[in-house]
C-alpha positions as CSV (number, residue, x, y, z in Angstrom):
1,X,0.0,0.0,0.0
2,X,1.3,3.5,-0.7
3,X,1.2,5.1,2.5
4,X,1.3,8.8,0.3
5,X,-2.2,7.5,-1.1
6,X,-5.0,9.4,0.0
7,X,-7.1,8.1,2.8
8,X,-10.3,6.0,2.1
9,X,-12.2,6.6,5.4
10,X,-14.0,9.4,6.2
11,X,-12.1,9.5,9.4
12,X,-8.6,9.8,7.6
13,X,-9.7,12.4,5.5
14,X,-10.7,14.2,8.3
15,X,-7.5,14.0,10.1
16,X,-5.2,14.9,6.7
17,X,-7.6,17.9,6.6
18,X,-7.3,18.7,10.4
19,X,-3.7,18.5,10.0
20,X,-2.8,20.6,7.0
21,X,-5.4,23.1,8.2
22,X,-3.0,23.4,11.7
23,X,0.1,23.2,9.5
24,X,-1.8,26.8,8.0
25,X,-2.8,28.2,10.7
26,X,0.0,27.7,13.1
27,X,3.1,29.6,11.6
28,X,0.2,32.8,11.0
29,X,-1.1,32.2,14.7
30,X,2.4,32.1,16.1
31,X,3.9,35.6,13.7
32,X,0.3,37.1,15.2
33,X,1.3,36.1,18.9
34,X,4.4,36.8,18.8
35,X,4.1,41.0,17.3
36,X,1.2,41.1,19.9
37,X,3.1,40.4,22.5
38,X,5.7,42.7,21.3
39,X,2.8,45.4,21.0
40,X,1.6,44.6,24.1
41,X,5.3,44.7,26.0
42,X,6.3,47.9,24.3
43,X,2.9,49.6,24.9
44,X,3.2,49.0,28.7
45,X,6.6,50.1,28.9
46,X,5.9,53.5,27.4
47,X,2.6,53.9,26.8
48,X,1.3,53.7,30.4
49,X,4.0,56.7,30.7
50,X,1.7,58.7,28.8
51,X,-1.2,58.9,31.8
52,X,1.0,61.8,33.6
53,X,0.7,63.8,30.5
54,X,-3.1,65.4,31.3
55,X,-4.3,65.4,27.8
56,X,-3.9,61.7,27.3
57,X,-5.2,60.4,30.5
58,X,-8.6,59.9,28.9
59,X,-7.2,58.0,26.2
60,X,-8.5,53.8,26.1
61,X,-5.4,51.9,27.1
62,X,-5.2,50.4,23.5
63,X,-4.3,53.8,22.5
64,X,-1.5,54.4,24.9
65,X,-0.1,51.1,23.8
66,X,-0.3,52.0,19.9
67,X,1.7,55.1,20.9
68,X,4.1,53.3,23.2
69,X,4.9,51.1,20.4
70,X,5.8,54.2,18.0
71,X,7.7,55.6,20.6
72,X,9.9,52.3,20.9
73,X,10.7,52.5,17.3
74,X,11.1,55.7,17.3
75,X,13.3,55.3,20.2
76,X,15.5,52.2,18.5
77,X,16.2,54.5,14.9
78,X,16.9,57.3,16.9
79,X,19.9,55.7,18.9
80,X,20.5,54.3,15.0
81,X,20.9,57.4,14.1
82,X,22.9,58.3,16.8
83,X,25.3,55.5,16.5
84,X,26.4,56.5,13.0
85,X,27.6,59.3,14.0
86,X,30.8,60.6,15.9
87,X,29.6,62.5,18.8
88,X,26.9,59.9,19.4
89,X,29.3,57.1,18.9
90,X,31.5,58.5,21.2
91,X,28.8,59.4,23.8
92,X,28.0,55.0,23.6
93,X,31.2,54.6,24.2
94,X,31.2,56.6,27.0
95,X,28.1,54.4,28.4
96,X,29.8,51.2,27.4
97,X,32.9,52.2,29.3
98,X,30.5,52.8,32.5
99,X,28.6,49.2,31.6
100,X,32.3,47.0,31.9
101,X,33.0,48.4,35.3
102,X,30.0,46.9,37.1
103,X,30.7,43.7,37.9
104,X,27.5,41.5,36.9
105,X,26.7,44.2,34.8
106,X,29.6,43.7,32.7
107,X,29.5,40.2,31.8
108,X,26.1,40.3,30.5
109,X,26.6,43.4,28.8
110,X,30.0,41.6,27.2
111,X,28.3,38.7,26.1
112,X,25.3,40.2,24.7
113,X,27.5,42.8,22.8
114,X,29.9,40.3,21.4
115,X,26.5,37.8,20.2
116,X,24.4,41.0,18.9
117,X,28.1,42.3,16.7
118,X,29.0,38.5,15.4
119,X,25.3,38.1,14.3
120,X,23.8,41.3,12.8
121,X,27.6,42.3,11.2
122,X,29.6,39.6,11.2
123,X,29.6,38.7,7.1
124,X,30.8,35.1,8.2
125,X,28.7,34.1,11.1
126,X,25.6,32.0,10.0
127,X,26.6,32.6,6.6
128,X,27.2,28.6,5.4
129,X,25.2,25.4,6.6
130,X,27.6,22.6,7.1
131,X,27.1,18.6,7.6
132,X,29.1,17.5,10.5
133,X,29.8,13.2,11.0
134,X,28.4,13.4,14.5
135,X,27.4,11.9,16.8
136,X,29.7,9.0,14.9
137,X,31.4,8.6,11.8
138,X,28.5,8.0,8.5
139,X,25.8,9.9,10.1
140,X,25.6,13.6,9.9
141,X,24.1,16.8,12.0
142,X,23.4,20.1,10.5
143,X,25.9,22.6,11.9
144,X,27.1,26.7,10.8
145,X,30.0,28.1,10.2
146,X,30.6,30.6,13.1
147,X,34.3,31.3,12.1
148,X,36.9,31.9,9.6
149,X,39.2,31.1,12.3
150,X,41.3,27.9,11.6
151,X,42.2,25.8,14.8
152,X,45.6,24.2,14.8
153,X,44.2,20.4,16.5
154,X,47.7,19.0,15.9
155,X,49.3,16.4,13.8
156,X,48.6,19.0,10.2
157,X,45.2,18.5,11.4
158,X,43.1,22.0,11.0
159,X,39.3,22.6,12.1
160,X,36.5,25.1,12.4
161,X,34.2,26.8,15.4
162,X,30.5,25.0,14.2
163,X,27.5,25.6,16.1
164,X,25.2,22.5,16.0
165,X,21.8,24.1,17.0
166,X,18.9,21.6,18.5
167,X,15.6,20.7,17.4
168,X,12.9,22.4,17.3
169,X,14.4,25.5,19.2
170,X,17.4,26.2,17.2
171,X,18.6,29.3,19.9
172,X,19.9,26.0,22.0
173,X,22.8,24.1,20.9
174,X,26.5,23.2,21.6
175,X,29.3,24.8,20.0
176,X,32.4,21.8,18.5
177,X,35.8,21.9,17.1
178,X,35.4,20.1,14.2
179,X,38.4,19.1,11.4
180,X,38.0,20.2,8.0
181,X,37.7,16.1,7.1
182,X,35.2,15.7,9.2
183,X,33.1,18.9,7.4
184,X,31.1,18.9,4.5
185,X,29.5,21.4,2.3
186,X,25.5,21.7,1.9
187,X,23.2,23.1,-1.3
188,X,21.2,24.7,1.3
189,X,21.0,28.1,2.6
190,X,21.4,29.0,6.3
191,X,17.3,29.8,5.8
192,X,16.7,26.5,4.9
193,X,18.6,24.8,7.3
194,X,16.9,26.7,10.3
195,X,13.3,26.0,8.5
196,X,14.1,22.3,8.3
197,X,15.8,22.3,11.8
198,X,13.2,23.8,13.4
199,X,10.6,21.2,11.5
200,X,12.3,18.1,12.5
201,X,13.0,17.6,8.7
202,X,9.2,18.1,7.4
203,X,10.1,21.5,5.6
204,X,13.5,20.9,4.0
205,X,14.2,21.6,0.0
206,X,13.5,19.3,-3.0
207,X,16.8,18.7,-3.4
208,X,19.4,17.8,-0.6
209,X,23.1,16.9,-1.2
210,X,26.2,16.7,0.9
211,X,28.8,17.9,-1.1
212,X,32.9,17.7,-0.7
213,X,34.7,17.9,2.6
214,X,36.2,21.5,3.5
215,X,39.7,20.3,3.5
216,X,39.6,19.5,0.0
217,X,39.6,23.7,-0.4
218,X,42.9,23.5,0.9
C-alpha cells in the first residue's frame, strides 16, 4: 500500500484535513502572537508613561499602547541614528565604558554585545550550513560556520568553530571543534537549514546533497 495514497475513510480524511489546516494556521497564529506580544510589551513600557501627561489620561489603554509602540521605534532609529555618528558614537562609548565596570553588569553586557556584533555584522557568522559526521562517523548533524578562524588540532590537522543548534528551538545548541575532514558542504542556505531544523526535517528543500569535505579547499 502507498502510504502517500489518499485516505479512504472518512475519518482519515478528516485527520489529513485537520492536519494541513493546523500546518496553516500555526506559523500565522504564532507571527500574530508573537508581534502582539511585542505590541503589548512595548505599549506597557511606554505607553502607560503617557497617563501623567493630562491630555492623554482619557485616552482607552489600547491607544496608549499603539503610541508606546511608535515611541519604541522611534526610540530604536533614533539611537540608530545616533550611532552613525561621531559625537553619538562617542557618547555609547562613553556608556559602554560605565557598563564594563560593574561587575555583573559587565558580563552580560560583554556577552550580549559580542552575540548581537558576530550576528547582525559579522559577514561570516551564520553565513554557510555545514554537515558535521556526528554523533559517529556516517551519520551527519546540521551545523554553521561561526568562524573563519582555523584551529591548529595537531598532527597537520586543521578545524572550524561550528555551532550545532537543536531541534525544534534552534537558539539552543553546543558549539564543537570540528576538522575540516570531518566537514562537509551543503546546497542549502542558512534559511533552509533553520526551517528544516526547526521542522524536525518536514520542511527541507527538494533537493538535498552533501557535497565535498572542507579540507579539499585546501
Amino acid at each position: 500500500m502507498d502510504i502517500l495514497s489518499p485516505p479512504k475513510t472518512a475519518r482519515g480524511r478528516f485527520k489529513n484535513n485537520f492536519l494541513a489546516g493546523l500546518v496553516a494556521i500555526l506559523p500565522v497564529g504564532l507571527t500574530a502572537y508573537l508581534c502582539w506580544l511585542l505590541f503589548k510589551w512595548s505599549g506597557q513600557l511606554f505607553g502607560e508613561l503617557l497617563i501623567y501627561i493630562p491630555y492623554l489620561q482619557t485616552l482607552p489603554q489600547i491607544a496608549r499602547w499603539g503610541i508606546g509602540f511608535i515611541l519604541l521605534i522611534g526610540l530604536i532609529y533614533l539611537v540608530g541614528l545616533l550611532a552613525s555618528h561621531l559625537l553619538g558614537r562617542r557618547l555609547l562609548k562613553f556608556w559602554e565604558n560605565v557598563l564594563t565596570r560593574i561587575p555583573l553588569i559587565r558580563i552580560i553586557y560583554g556577552t550580549t554585545r559580542q552575540f548581537t556584533d558576530n550576528f547582525f555584522t559579522n559577514k561570516y557568522a551564520f553565513r554557510e550550513v555545514v554537515a558535521v559526521e556526528y554523533p559517529r562517523p556516517g551519520t551527519y548533524s546540521l551545523g554553521f560556520l561561526t568562524s573563519e578562524v582555523l584551529w591548529d588540532m595537531g598532527e597537520d590537522r586543521k578545524g572550524y568553530s561550528v555551532y550545532l543548534p537543536n531541534t525544534p528551538n534552534p537558539t539552543g545548541g553546543r558549539v564543537m571543534i570540528v576538522p575540516l575532514e570531518r566537514l562537509f558542504r551543503v546546497n542549502i542556505t542558512v534559511e533552509e537549514a533553520i526551517k528544516l531544523i526547526v521542522s524536525g526535517g518536514m520542511v527541507s528543500p527538494q533537493a538535498l546533497n552533501i557535497m565535498t569535505a572542507l579540507d579539499q579547499d585546501e
